[in-house]
C-alpha positions as CSV (number, residue, x, y, z in Angstrom):
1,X,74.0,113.8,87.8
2,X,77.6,115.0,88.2
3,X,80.4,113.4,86.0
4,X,83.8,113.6,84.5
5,X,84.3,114.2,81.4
6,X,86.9,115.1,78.7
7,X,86.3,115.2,75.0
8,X,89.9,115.4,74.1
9,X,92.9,113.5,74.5
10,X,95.5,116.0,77.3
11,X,92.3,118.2,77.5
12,X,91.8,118.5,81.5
13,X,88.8,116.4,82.8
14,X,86.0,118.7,84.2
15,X,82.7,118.3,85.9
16,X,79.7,118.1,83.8
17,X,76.0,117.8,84.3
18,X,74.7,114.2,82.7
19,X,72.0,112.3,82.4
20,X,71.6,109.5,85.4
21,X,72.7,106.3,84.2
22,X,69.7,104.0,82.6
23,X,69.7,100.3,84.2
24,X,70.9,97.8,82.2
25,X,68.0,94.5,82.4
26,X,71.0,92.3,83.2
27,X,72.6,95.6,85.6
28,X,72.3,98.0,88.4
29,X,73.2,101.4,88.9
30,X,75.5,102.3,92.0
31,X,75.8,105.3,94.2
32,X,79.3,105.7,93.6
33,X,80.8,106.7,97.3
34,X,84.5,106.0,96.3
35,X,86.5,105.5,93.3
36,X,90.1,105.3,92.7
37,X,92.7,107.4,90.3
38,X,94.5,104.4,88.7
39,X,97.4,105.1,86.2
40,X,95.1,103.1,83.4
41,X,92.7,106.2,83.5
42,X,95.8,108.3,82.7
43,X,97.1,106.2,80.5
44,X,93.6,106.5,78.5
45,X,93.3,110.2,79.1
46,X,96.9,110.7,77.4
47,X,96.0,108.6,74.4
48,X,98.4,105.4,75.3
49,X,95.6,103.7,75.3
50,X,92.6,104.8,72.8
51,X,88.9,104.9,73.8
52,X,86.3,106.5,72.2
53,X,85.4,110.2,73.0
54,X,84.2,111.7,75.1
55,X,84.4,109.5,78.2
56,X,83.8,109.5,81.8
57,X,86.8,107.6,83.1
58,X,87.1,105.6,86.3
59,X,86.8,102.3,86.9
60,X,88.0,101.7,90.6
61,X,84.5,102.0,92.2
62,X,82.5,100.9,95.7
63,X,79.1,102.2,97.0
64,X,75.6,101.0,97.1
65,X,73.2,99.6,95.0
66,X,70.7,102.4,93.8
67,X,68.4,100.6,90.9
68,X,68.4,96.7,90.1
69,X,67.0,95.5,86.5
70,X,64.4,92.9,85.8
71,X,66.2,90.8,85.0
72,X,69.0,90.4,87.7
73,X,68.2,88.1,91.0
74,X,69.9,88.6,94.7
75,X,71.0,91.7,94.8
76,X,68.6,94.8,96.1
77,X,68.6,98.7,96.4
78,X,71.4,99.7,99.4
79,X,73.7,96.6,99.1
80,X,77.6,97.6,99.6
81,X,79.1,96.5,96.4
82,X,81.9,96.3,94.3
83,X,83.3,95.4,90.7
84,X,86.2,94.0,88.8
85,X,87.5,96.4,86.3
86,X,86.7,93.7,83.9
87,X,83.1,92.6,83.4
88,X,83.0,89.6,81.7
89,X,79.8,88.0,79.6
90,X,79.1,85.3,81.7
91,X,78.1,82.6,79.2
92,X,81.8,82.1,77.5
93,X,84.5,79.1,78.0
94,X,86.8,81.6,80.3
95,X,84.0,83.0,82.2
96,X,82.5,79.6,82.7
97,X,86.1,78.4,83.9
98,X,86.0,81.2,86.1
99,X,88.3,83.3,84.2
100,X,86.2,86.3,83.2
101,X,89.5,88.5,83.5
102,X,90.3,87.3,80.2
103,X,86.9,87.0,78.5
104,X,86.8,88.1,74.8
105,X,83.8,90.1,75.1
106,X,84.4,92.1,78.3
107,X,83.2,95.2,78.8
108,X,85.4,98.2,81.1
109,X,84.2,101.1,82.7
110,X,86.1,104.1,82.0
111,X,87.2,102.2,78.9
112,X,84.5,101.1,76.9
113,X,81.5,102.4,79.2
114,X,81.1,105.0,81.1
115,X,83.2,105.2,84.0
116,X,82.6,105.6,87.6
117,X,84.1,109.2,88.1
118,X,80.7,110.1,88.6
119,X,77.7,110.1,91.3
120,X,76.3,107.1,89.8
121,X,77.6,104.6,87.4
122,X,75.9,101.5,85.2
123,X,77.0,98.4,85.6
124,X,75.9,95.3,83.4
125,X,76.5,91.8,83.3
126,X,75.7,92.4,87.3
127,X,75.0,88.3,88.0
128,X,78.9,87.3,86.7
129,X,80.1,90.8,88.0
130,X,79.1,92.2,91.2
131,X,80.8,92.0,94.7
132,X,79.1,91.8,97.9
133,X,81.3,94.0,100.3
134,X,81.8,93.2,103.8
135,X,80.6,95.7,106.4
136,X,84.1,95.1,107.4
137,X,85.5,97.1,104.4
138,X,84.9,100.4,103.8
139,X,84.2,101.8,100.5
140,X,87.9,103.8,100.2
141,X,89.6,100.3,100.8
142,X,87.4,98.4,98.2
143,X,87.8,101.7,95.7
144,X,91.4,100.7,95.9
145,X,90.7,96.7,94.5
146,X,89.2,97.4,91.7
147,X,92.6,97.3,89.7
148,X,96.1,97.8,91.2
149,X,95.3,96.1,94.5
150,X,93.5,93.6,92.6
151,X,95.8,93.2,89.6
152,X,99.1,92.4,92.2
153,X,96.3,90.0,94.5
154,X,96.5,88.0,91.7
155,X,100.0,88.1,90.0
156,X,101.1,87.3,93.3
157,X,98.8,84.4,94.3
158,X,97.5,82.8,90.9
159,X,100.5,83.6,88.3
160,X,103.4,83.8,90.7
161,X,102.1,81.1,93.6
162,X,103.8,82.7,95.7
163,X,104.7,81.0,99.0
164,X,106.5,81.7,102.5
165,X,110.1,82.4,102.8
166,X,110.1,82.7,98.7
167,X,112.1,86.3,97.3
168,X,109.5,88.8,95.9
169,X,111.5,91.9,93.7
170,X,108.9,94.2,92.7
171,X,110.0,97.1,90.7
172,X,108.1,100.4,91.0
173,X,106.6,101.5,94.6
174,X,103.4,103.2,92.9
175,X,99.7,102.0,94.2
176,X,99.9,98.5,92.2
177,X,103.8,97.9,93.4
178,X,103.2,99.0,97.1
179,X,100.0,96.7,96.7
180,X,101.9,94.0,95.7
181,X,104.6,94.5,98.4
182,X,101.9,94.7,101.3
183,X,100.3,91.1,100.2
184,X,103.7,89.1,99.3
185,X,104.5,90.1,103.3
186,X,101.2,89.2,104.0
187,X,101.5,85.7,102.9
188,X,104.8,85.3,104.4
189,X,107.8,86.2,101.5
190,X,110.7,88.2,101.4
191,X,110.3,91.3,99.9
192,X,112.9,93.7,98.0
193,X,111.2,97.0,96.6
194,X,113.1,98.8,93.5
195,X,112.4,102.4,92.9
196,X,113.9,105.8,91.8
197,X,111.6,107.8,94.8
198,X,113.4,107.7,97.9
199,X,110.0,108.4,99.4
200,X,108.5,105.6,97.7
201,X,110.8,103.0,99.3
202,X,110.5,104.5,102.3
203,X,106.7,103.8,102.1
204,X,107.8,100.2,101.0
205,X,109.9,99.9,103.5
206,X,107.1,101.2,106.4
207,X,105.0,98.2,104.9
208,X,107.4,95.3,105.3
209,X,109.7,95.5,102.7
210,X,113.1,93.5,103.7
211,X,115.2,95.3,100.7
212,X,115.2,98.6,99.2
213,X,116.7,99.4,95.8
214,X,117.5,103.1,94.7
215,X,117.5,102.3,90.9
216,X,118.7,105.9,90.2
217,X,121.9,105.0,92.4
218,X,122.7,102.0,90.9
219,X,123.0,101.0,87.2
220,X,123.1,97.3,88.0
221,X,119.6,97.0,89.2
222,X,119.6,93.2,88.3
223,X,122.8,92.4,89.3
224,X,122.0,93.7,93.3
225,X,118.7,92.1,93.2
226,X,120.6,89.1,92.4
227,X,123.2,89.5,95.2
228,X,120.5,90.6,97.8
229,X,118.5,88.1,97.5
230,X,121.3,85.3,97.2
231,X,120.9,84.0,93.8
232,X,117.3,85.9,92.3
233,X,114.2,86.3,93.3
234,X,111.0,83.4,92.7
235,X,109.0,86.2,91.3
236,X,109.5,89.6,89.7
237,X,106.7,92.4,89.4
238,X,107.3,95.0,86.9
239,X,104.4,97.3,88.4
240,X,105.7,100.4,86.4
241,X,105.1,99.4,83.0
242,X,108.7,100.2,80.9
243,X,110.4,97.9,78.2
244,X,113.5,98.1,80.5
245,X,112.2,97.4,84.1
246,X,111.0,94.4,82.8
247,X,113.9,93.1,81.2
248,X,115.6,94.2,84.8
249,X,113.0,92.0,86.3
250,X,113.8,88.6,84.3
251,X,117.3,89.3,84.5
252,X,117.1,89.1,88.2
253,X,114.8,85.9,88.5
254,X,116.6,82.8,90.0
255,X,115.9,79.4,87.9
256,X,112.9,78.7,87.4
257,X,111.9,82.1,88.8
258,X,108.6,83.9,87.4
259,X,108.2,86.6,85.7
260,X,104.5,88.5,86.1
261,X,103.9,92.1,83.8
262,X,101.5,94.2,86.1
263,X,102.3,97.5,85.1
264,X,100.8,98.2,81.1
265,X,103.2,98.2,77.9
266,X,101.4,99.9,75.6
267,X,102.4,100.7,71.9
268,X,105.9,100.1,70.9
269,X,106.7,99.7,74.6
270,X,105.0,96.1,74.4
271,X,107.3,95.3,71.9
272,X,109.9,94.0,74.8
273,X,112.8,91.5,74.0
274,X,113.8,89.3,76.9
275,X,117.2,87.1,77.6
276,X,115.0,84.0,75.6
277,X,118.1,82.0,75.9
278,X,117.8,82.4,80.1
279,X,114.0,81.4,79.8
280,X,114.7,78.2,77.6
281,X,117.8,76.8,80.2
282,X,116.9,78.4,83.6
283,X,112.7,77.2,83.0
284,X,111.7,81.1,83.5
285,X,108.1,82.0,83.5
286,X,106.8,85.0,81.7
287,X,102.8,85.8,82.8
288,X,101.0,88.8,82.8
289,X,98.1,89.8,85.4
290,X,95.2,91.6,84.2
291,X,93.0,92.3,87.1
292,X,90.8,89.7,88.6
293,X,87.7,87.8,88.4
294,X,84.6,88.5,90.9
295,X,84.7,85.1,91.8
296,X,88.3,85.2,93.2
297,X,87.2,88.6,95.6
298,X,85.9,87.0,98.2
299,X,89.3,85.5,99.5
300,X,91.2,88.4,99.2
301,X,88.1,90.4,101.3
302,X,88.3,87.2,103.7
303,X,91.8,88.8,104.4
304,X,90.9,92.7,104.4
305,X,88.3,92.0,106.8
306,X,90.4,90.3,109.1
307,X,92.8,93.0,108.6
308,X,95.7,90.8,107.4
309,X,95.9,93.3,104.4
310,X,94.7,97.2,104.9
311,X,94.9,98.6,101.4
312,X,93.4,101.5,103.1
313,X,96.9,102.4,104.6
314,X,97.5,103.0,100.7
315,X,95.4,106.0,100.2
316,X,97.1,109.1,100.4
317,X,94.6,111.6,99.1
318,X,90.9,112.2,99.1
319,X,89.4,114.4,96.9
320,X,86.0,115.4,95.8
321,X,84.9,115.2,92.5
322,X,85.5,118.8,91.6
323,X,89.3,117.8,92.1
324,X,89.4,114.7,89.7
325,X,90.8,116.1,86.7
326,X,93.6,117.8,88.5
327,X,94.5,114.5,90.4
328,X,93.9,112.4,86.9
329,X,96.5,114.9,85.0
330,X,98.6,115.0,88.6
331,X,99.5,111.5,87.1
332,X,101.8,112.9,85.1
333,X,104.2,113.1,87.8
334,X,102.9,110.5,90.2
335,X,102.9,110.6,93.9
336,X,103.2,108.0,96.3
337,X,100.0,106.0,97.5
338,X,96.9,106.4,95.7
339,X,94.3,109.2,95.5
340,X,90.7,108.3,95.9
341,X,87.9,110.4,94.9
342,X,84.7,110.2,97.1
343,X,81.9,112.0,94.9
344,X,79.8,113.4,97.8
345,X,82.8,114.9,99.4
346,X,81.7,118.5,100.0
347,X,77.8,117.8,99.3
């Protein structure tokens, strides 16, 4: 088959021929028909965060099932499917709590398998894993789940609760901040969107954004949040990633306010020191979102289908597989919305 490669950290990804994925027992194999460029695979790919070499990155992926293993019951050859980012055992105390986001021996494609920038891509663990799609939702729209739409599902609904007529800030208008600023409207909150892109917060504000913060234009980022949203926001969203938009994001909280990390801090940007003083007196809530479990999909595909959410309206770009590389490294600099690769674009 046809895959995505690179052997070297900054070295541009390029198409190689492969052998076809073998079927795990416990597995299947899927006919990859969309898979998202996520800011995790560049972050890999630039050597923030190390994985073994070479790789074939990706781990945003929907298409059909193309091979089952012996071992694996209810699921057959041509089912629409989809998976976490996260494939968790199945047999440990977070899995069985239905947690596997978290599990302690989870396995990642792109990460620590191969990815899904391919024609076809392995998938074990396929009983705790895989994601019946509805014919409602096409494979672009559940290629963009897999980690930034999912990630923001869940820091706004699990870790933040968030609730009707509650203040939202989310800082960083990329694909996981725009996500998360299409579901808060969906369930009803106030939204104000904090970027340095004037054409990102335009897109924000095209989706339902009340607010819109130029954080290039104003060096008090915390203190207008704060003012705009008369006396803080309930939850904050650092979608970027940066030691200093998240302290801009507690510092804007209201009491009791919550705090969720969506965007990764990686290396000596984890090492972040918040107002602890403010968290102790004003009960603020620091939680971090790390994708989602496959038994927490269906809901959010309940409202996809009835088109109460259309992550779809966040792809920008559709590329074939020829072109991933050059949209992976286009990261670098990224643009608005997310890019999607479909691999038999062109065939």
């Amino acid at each position: 088959m046809r895959a995505v490669m690179y052997s070297e950290v900054g070295v541009l990804p390029a198409v190689s021929e492969v052998a076809d994925p073998d079927c795990p027992e416990d597995g299947v194999v899927i006919e990859v028909a969309a898979t998202g460029v996520c800011r995790s695979d560049w972050h890999a790919w630039r050597g923030h965060d190390p994985v073994a070499l070479p790789i074939i990155p990706g781990h945003e992926f929907a298409g059909t099932v193309a091979a089952v293993g012996d071992a694996v019951s209810g699921w057959q050859v041509g089912d629409r499917v989809t998976t976490p980012f996260v494939l968790g055992c199945g047999r440990c105390e977070f899995c069985r709590d239905g947690d596997a986001q978290v599990c302690p021996d989870q396995l990642q494609p792109g990460f620590t398998l191969p990815g899904s920038f391919a024609q076809r891509v392995a998938v074990p663990r396929a009983q705790t894993n895989l994601v019946r799609l509805p014919d409602a939702v096409s494979f672009a729209a559940a290629a963009s789940l897999g980690c930034r739409f999912a990630t923001s599902f869940r820091a706004l609904t699990a870790q933040g609760r968030v609730q009707a007529d509650q203040w939202v800030a989310v800082y960083g208008c990329g694909g996981g901040g725009l996500s998360a600023v299409m579901i808060a409207k969906a369930f009803g909150a106030n939204v104000i969107a904090v970027d340095l892109n004037d054409e990102a917060l335009a897109t924000a504000g095209r989706l339902g954004a009340d607010e819109l913060v130029n954080s290039g234009q104003n060096s008090k980022v915390a203190s207008e949040v704060v003012k705009r949203t008369g006396g803080g926001a309930h939850i904050g969203i650092d979608a970027i990633g940066h030691p200093e938009v998240a302290m801009a994001s507690v510092s804007s909280l209201r009491r009791r306010g919550r705090h969720v990390q969506v965007g990764l801090l990686l290396g000596d940007a984890a090492r972040v020191a918040f107002p602890m003083d403010r968290v102790i007196a004003e009960e603020l809530a620091l939680l971090g979102s790390h994708g989602m479990p496959a038994v927490d999909y269906p809901a959010m595909l309940d409202l996809i289908a009835s088109g109460a959410i259309d992550p779809e309206q966040l792809v920008t770009h559709r590329v074939a597989l020829d072109d991933a590389g050059v949209a992976l490294a286009a990261m670098d600099n990224p643009a608005v919305g997310m890019t999607i690769v479909e691999p038999g674009r062109g065939d």
